[in-house]
N, C-alpha and C positions, 0 to 999 in steps of 0.2 A: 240516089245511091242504093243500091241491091241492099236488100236485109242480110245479104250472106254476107257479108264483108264484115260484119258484126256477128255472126256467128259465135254461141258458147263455148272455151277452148276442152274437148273433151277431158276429163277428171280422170289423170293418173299416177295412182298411188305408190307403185311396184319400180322403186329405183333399183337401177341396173349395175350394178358393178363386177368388172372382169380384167384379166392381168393379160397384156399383151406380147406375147415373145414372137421371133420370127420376123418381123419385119426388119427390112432395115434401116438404121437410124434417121436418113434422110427422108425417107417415105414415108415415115412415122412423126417426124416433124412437121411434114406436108399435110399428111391426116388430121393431127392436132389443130394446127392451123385455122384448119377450113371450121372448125367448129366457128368460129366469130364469122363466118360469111355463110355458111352452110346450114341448115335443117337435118343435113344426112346423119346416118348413127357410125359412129368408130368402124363397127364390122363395113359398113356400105360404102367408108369412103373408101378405106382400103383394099377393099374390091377390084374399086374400080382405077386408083390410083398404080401407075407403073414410074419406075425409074427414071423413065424418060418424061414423063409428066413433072415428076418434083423436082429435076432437076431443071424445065421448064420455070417452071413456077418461082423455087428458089434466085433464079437468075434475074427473073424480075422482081418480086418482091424484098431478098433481102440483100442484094447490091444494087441493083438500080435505086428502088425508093427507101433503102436504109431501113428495113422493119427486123433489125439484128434480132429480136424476140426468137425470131422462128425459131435462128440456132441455137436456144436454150433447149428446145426441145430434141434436140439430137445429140442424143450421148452416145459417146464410142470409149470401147474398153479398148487398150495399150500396155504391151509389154515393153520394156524397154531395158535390155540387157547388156551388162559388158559397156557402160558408161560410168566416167568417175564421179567419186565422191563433190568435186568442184562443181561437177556436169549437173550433177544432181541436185545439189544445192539452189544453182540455176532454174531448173526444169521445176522443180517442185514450189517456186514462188509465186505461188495463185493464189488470191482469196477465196474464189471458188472451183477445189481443187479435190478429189478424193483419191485416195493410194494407200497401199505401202509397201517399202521399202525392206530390205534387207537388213536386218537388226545386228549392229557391231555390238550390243550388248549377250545376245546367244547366239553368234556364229563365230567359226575361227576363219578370218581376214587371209589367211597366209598364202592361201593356193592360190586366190580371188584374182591374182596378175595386178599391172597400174596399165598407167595411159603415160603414149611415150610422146611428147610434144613433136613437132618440128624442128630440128635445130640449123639446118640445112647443112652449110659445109663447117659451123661451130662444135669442132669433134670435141674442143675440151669442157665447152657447156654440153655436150650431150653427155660427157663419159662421165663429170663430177655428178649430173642428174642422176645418171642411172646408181652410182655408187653409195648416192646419197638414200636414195629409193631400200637399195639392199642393206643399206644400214639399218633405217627404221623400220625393217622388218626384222631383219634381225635380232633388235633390240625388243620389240614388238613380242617375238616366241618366247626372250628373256625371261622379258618381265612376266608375260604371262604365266611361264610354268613356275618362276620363283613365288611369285601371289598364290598362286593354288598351293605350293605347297607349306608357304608360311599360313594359309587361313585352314590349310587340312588340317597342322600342329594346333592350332588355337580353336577351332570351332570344332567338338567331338559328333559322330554319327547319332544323332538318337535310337534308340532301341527300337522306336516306334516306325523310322525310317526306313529304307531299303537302301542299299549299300547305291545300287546305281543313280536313284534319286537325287541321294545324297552329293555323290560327285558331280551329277550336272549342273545341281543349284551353285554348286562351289566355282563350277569352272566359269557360269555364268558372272559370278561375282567377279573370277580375275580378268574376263575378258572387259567387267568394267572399268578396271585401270589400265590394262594393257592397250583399248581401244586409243589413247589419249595421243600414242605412235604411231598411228595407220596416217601415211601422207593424204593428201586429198587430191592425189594421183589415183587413190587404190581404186580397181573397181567394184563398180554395184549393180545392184540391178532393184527396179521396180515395177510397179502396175500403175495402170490411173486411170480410170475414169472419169472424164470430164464432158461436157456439154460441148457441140461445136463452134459456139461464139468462143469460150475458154481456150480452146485448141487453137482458136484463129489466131485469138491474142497471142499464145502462148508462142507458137510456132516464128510470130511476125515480134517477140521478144529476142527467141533464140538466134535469129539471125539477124537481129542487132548489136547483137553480142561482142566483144572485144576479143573472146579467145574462140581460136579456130576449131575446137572441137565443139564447144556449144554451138556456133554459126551451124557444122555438119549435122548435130542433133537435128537443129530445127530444119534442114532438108529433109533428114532422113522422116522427122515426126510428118511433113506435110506426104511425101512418097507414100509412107505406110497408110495415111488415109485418105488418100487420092487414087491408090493402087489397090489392089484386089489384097480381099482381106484374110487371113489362116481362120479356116473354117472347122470347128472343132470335128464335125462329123464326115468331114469330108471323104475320109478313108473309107467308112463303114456303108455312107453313100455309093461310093462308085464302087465298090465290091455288091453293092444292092443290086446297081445298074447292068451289073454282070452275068445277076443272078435273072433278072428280068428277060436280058436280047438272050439269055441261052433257052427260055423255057416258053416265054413270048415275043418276037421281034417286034412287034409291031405295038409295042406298047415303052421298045425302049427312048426313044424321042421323050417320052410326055416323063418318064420316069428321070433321066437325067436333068430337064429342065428343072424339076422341082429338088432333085437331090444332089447334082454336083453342078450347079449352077455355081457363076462368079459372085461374089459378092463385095462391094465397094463400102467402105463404112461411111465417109464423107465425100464424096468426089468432087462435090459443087462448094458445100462452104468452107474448103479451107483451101480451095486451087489457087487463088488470088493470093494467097498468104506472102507478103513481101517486108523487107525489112523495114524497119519504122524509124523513118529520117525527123520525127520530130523528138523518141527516143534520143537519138544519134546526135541529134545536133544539140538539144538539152543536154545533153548529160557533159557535152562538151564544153561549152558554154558555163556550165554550172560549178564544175572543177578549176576554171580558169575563175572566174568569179570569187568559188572560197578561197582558191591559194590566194586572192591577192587580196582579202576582205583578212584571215583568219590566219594571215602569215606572221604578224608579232602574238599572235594568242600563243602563250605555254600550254603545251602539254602536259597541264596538271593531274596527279593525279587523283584517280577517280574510284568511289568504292563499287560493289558488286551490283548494286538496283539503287539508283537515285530515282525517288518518285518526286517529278519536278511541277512544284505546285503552278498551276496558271493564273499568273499576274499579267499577263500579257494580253495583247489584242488580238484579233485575229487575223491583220495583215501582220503583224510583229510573228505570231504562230507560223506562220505561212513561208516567211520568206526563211526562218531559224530552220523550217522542218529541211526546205531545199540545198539548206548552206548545209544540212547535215548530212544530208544523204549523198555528199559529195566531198565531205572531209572524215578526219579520224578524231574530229572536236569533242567533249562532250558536249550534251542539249544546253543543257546549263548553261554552260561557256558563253553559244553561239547564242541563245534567247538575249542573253543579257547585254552582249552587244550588240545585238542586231535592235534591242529596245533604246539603246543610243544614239541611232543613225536618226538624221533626217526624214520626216515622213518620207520625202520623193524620193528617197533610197531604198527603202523599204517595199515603195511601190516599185519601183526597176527590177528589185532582185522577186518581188513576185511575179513581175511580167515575164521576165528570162524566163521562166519557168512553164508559159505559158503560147512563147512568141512565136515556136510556132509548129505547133498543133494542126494538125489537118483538121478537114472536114471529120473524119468519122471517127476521130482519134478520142480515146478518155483521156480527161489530163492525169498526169502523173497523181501514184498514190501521196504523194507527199500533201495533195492537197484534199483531203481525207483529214479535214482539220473537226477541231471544238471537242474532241472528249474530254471528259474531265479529269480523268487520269493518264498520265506521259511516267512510264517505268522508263527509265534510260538504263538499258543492262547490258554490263562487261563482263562477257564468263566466255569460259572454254567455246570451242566451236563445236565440238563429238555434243555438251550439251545443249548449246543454240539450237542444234537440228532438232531436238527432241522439242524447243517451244516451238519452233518454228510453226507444229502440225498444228497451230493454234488460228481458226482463222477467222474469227470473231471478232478479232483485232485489227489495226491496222496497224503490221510492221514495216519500218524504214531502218532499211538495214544498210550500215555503210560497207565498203569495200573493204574486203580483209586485207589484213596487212600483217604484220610482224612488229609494228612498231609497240604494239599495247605488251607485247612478252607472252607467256606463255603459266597455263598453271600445270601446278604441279597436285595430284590428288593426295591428296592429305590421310586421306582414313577411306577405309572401304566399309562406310555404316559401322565403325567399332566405335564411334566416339571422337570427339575433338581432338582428341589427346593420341589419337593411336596413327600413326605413321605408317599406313604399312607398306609404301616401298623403302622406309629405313627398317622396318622390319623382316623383309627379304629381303635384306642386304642387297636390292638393287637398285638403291635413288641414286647413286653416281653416273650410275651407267642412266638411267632414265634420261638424266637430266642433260647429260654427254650429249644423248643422241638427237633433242630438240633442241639444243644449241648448236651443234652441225648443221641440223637442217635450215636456221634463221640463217645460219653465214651463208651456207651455200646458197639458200633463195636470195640472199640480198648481195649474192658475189653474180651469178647467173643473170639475174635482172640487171644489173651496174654495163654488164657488156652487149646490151640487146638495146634496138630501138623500143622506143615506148610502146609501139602495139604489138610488138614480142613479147615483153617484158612478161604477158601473162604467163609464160610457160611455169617461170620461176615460183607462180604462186600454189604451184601442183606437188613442191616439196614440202609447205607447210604439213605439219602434221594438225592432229585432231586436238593438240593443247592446245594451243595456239591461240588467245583468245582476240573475242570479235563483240563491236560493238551494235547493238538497236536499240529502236526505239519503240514500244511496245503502246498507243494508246486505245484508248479503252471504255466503257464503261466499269459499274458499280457491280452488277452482274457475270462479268468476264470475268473479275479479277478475281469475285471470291471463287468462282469453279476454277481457274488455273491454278490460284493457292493449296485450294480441296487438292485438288487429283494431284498437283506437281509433289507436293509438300508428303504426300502418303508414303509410307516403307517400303512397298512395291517397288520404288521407283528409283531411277539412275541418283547418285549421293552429288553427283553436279546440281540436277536442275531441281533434288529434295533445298540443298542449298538457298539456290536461287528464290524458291518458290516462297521461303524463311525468309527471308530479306526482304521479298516483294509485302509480306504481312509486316514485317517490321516496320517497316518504311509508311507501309498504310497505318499500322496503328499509331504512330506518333502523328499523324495528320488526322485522323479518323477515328479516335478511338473507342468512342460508342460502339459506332459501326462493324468497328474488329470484333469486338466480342459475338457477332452473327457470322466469323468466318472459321470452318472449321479444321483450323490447321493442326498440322501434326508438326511436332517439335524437331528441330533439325539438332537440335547437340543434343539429343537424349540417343543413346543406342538402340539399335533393333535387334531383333533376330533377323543374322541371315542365312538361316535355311528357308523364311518366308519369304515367296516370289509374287 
């Protein structure tokens, strides 16, 4: 053997580090890549590396032989406008997910339009939706200017303040109860950046979907990164390109190549993106399952965070998580008799669950089992959205419904004691107009086949509450408490976030005293945002 083959590796000290912009997603995943095969340096693969190369490459390595990794490395930015609040809900449940959204707590909802289902030739389910729609907005302007001006009366300008400051932080306040009326028709709009595996998923979720507008989302989400993508520069580019054939022609070819060229965000990993029949058939399966497992269980009632201690096993875990994410039980309820059944029952309803899963498919999050804390939370849906952005966690969020009722906001940060939609004289009306909208969703649903029925669920409004199941670590819990539980923040999820420490410190109490919450019945200042 040559002495070179043992060669000393030359000694170098001088680590290289630099931020990449410009390429695009997929070529840049393909770059990445090659480092585990490759010698080459970042600058040299992408040199040499073309569109048409990755998207080679891509086609065999991560469909053919399944090395999904690569699509981590390609993230695509997504605007996604003029979709509703229900839509949204949907699209944004990713554990590995980044965005945001349009804030119902500083924006006025009123101009924002809804989302108008299909009713086909049912004029008088379309004409009670729409009526119903213009109620809750209605009632929505109500409320909102009686808050402002019953919290103008009650909370004075400080001297130190600016008159306009002053009003914003106020209106901010009433659009926090006003918010609780917006249907989950209203539209919204967001951002997201995610990784192209995320997107795969995401896209082959949306079009498993039961309501016809999510199913269109996820066309439209695969279209926009399959097809040519809005180039921020693009303008500035082809007025360059103008500026070049008028002064040089023969330089305009090389110039437009590089400045108003097309660009493709994903075109390879997410074209395959199709709906997911082990989704579709699981979740089928599953429902039919609980209704007839969890059909004499009462609907007891339930408080705001039950943190449900683990006595349980972890096929008992398992099959309790899937019977939940398929009913409107509490965890409790379902753990406890599902810890009744027969093992070999216990092992069926974990198989359903499992039965069948493709080749490339993850199983369902339900089985995202053994943390040691299970929060089971019943609150408003306006402030569900706000845990939701938690994604440390693994949430199992049931189907909303109507049947759990609806809350009503008690206090806008004054205190336990302070009412303030009976202090602007408009909790009748409040209250009026989300009991309209339960009859009418559950008059509209009564007259639709069951995979219509979704339309009916686009008149819920944002009180409306909705149940999940939050588990967790030691660590999640006490930053959710932290940041939830703070004055900054919506008096729904400050609530919630009070109850979750509650709940921990009767279990946990040492350990409580390392979490550092902020008191939900003590008042704040709300001029602090």
């Amino acid at each position: 053997m040559s002495s070179e083959s043992f060669m000393t590796p030359v000694a170098r000290n001088q680590t290289e580090v630099f931020a990449i912009h410009g390429a695009n997603p997929e070529v840049l995943a393909y770059a990445m890549a090659k480092y585990s095969r490759s010698a080459l340096s970042m600058r040299e693969s992408l040199a040499e590396i073309s569109a048409q190369r990755a998207e080679q490459f891509l086609n065999t390595f991560y469909f053919q032989y399944g090395h999904r990794s690569i699509a981590d490395l390609a993230h695509v930015a997504m605007s996604i406008e003029r979709l509703s609040l229900l839509a949204a809900m949907v699209l944004v449940d990713e554990q590995r997910w980044d965005g945001q959204e349009r804030s119902t707590r500083y924006q006025n909802f009123l101009k924002s339009g809804w989302y108008f289902p299909d009713f086909g030739q049912d004029s008088a389910s379309a004409q009670l939706y729409s009526e119903t729609i213009e109620g809750l907005f209605g009632a929505y302007k109500r409320v909102n200017d009686a808050v402002f001006d019953a919290l103008r009366r009650r909370v004075a300008c400080p001297e130190a303040m600016k008159p306009e400051a002053y009003e914003r932080t106020l209106k901010a306040r009433a659009f926090d109860v006003a918010r609780y009326l917006l249907p989950l028709a209203t539209n919204t709009s967001l951002g997201q950046i995610t990784n192209a595996r995320t997107l795969e998923t995401q896209v082959s979720r949306l079009l498993s979907h039961p309501a016809a507008e999510i199913r269109d989302l996820g066309v439209k989400l695969r279209e926009a990164a399959t097809g040519p993508a809005w180039v921020v520069n693009a303008e500035a580019g082809a007025t360059f390109v103008e500026m070049v054939e008028a002064s040089d022609p023969e330089l305009v070819s090389e110039a437009a190549s590089l400045l108003t060229r097309e660009v493709r965000s994903a075109p390879t990993l997410v074209k395959y993106a199709q709906p997911n029949d082990y989704q579709i058939q699981t979740r089928a399966e599953l429902a039919q399952a609980a209704e007839e497992l969890l059909e004499s269980l009462p609907h007891a009632g339930s408080p705001v965070v039950d943190l449900v201690e683990p006595t349980e096993t972890l096929e008992v875990e398992l099959a309790a998580t899937l019977l939940y994410s398929a009913s409107h039980h509490s965890y409790r309820q379902i753990r406890d008799l599902v810890a009744g059944l027969p093992e070999a029952r216990v092992i069926e309803i974990v198989e359903l669950g499992l039965r069948h899963r493709g080749k490339h498919d993850e199983a369902l999050r339900a089985f995202h089992a053994g943390a040691a804390l299970r929060f089971d939370i019943l609150m408003d849906t306006g402030g569900f959205r706000d845990m939701h952005r938690h994604r440390r966690c693994t949430q199992i969020i049931q189907p909303i419904t109507a049947r759990h009722g609806y809350e009503t906001p008690a206090c806008g940060d004054l205190g336990p004691e302070v009412n303030v939609l009976a202090e602007a004289g408009i909790l009748g009306d409040y209250q009026s107009a989300v009991e309209q909208a339960h009859r009418a969703s559950a008059q509209i649903a009564a007259g639709m086949a069951p995979e219509a029925a979704q339309s009916a669920l686009y008149l819920l409004p944002l009180a409306t509450r909705i149940r999940s199941l939050f588990k967790m670590d030691f660590a999640e819990a006490q930053y959710i408490i932290e940041l939830r539980s703070g004055p900054a923040g919506h008096f729904s999820y400050r609530r919630t976030a009070w109850e979750m420490y509650l709940a921990f410190q009767r279990q946990h109490p040492e350990l409580a005293r390392h979490i550092r919450v902020t008191d939900f019945t003590k008042p704040i200042d709300l001029l602090q945002r």
